[in-house]
Structures are given as structure tokens and as C-alpha cells.
C-alpha positions as CSV (number, residue, x, y, z in Angstrom):
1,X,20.0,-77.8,5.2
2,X,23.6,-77.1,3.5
3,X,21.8,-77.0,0.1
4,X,19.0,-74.9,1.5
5,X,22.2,-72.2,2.8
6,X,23.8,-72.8,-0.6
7,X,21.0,-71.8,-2.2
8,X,19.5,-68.6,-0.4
9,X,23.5,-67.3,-0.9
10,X,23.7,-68.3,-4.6
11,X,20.3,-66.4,-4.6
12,X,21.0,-63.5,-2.6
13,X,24.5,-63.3,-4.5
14,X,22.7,-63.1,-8.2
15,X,20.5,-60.0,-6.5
16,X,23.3,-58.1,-5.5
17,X,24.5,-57.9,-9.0
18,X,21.0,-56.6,-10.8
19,X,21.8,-53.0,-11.7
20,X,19.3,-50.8,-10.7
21,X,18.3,-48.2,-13.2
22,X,19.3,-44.6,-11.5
23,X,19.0,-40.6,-12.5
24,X,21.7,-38.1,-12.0
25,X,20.1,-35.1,-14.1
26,X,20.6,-31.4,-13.8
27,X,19.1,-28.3,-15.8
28,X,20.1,-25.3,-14.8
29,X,19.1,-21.3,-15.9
30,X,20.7,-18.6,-14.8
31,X,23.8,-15.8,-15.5
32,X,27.7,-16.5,-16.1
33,X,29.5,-15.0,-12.9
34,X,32.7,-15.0,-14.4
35,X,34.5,-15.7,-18.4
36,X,35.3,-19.3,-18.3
37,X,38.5,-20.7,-17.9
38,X,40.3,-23.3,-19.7
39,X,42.7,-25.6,-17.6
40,X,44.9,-29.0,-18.6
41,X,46.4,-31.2,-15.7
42,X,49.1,-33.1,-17.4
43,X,48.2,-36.1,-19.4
44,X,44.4,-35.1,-18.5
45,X,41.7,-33.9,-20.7
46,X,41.2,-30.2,-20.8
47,X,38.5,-29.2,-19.1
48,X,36.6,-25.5,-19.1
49,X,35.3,-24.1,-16.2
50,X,32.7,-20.9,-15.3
51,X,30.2,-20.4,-12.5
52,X,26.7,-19.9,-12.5
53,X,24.4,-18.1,-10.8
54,X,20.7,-19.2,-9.9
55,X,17.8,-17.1,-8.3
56,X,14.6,-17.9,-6.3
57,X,12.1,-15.7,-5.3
58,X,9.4,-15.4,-2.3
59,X,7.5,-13.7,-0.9
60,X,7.1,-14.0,3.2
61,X,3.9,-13.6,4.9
62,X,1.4,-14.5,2.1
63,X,-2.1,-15.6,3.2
64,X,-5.4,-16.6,1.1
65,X,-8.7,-14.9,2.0
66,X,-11.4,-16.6,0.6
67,X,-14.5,-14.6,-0.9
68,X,-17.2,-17.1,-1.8
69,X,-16.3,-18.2,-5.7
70,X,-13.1,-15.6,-5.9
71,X,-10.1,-16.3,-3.7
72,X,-7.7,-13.4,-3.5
73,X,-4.1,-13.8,-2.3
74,X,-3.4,-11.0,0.2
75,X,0.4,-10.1,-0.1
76,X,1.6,-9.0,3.8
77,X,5.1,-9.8,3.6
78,X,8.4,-9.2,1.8
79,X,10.1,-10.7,-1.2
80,X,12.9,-12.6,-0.2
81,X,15.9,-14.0,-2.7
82,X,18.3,-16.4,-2.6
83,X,21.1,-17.2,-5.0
84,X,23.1,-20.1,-5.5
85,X,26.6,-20.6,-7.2
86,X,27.3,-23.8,-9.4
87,X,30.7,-24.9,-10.3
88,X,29.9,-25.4,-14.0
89,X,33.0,-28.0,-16.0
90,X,32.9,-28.9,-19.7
91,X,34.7,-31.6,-20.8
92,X,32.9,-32.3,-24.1
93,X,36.1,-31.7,-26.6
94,X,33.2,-29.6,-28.9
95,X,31.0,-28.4,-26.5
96,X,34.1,-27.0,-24.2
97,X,36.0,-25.4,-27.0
98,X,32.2,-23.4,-28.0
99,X,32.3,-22.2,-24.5
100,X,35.2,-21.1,-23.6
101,X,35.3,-18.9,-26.7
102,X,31.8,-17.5,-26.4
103,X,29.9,-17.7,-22.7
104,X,30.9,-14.7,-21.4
105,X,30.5,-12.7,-17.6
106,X,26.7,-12.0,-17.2
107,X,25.6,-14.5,-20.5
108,X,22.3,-16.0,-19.8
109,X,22.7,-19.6,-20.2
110,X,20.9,-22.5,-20.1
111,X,22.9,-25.7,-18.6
112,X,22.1,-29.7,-18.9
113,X,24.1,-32.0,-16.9
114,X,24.9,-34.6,-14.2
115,X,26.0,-33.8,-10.5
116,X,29.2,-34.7,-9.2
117,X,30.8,-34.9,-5.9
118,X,35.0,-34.8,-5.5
119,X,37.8,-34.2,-3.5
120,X,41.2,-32.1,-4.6
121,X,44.2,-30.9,-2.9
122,X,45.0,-27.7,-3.1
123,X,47.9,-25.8,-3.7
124,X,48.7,-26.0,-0.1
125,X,48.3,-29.3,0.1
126,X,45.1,-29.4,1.6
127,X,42.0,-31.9,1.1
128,X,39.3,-30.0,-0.2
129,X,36.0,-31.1,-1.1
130,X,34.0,-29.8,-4.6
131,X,30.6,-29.9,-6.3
132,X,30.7,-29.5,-9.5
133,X,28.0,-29.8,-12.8
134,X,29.0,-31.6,-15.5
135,X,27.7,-30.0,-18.4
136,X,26.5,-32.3,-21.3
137,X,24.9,-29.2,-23.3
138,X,24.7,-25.7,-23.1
139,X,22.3,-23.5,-24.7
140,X,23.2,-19.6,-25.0
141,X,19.9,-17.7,-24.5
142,X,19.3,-13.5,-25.4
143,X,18.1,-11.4,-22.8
């Protein structure tokens, strides 16, 4: 019974430490809200950083009528919007030094990346919580 213990624990033990394969991915398109900064905490990487905004679309109140083989799609409502901010940060030593000297304020950009979650303190000494997108490429697109 001991060995039987011993064994379903060894088991159990070697299961816990299988990695399991996981996916933190972001792509992102949508306008620079502001130039990019560039900021250095002492004995830290530099790190540049801009925000992004994102739009969706909608419209309210849509309904399908059905005419035999054609469907229409009556429009009764409104559009509605919504637009979301993202934190962008480049740390990429290339990458960062590209952005901060050409993404500019209203720049249609496309971002790649991985989400991150963190905590800071601000300059008032309070704990603040951040998202933030970690940029691993950025692609500068024309209007």
C-alpha cells in the first residue's frame, strides 16, 4: 500500500512538471494617439512607449427578411462605435529605436505582440495596475 502511495505521488509529481504548450498572441490595427516616448529606469533597458487606438463598428437593430432564394438584410437601427486604447511598449533595441524616430500622432500602424499584465507605483507612491502590449513587430501602413 506504501509503494502503491509512493507511486501515484512519484506519478502525479512527474505530471505536474510537463509544460503545457500555451499562446499569448496579439495583432493589433489602428491609429497612434500620441508621438512615442522613450523612457530608461536606471540600470533597465530603454523601453519606447505610444498608444493605440482601435475601432469596432455596429449596427443596432438589424434583422433578416427572407424572400424565397434572396435574403435581404433590412438595416432599422443605428451604427454604434467603440474604441479602445492599448498601452503599446517596445523593447526590441532595433525595433524601439525605428519607432520612436518615425510612428508619429495619427500613423496607421499595424502591431504584433504578446499581452502583459503588471503592477507599478506611481509617483505618489501608489500601487497601480497596467496592461500593456508588447510589441514584437510593427508595420507602418499609408492611408
Amino acid at each position: 500500500q506504501v509503494l502503491r502511495q509512493f507511486v501515484r505521488h512519484d506519478s502525479d509529481t512527474v505530471t505536474s512538471l510537463v509544460l503545457e504548450r500555451s499562446m499569448n498572441r496579439v495583432q493589433l490595427l489602428g491609429r497612434v494617439g500620441q508621438d512615442p516616448i522613450m523612457r530608461q529606469v536606471e540600470g533597465k533597458n530603454p523601453v519606447t512607449i505610444f498608444s493605440l487606438a482601435t475601432n469596432e463598428m455596429w449596427r443596432t437593430g438589424d434583422s433578416e427578411v427572407g424572400q424565397g432564394a434572396l435574403l435581404l438584410l433590412c438595416t432599422l437601427g443605428d451604427i454604434s462605435q467603440k474604441t479602445t486604447w492599448h498601452r503599446i511598449s517596445v523593447f526590441r533595441p532595433g525595433l524601439r529605436d525605428v519607432t520612436y524616430q518615425y510612428v508619429r500622432k495619427g500613423s496607421r500602424i499595424f502591431v504584433e505582440g504578446k499581452i502583459d499584465y503588471g503592477e507599478y507605483t506611481d509617483k505618489n507612491n501608489v500601487r497601480r495596475q497596467a496592461t500593456t502590449i508588447i510589441a514584437d513587430n510593427v508595420i507602418f501602413l499609408s492611408d
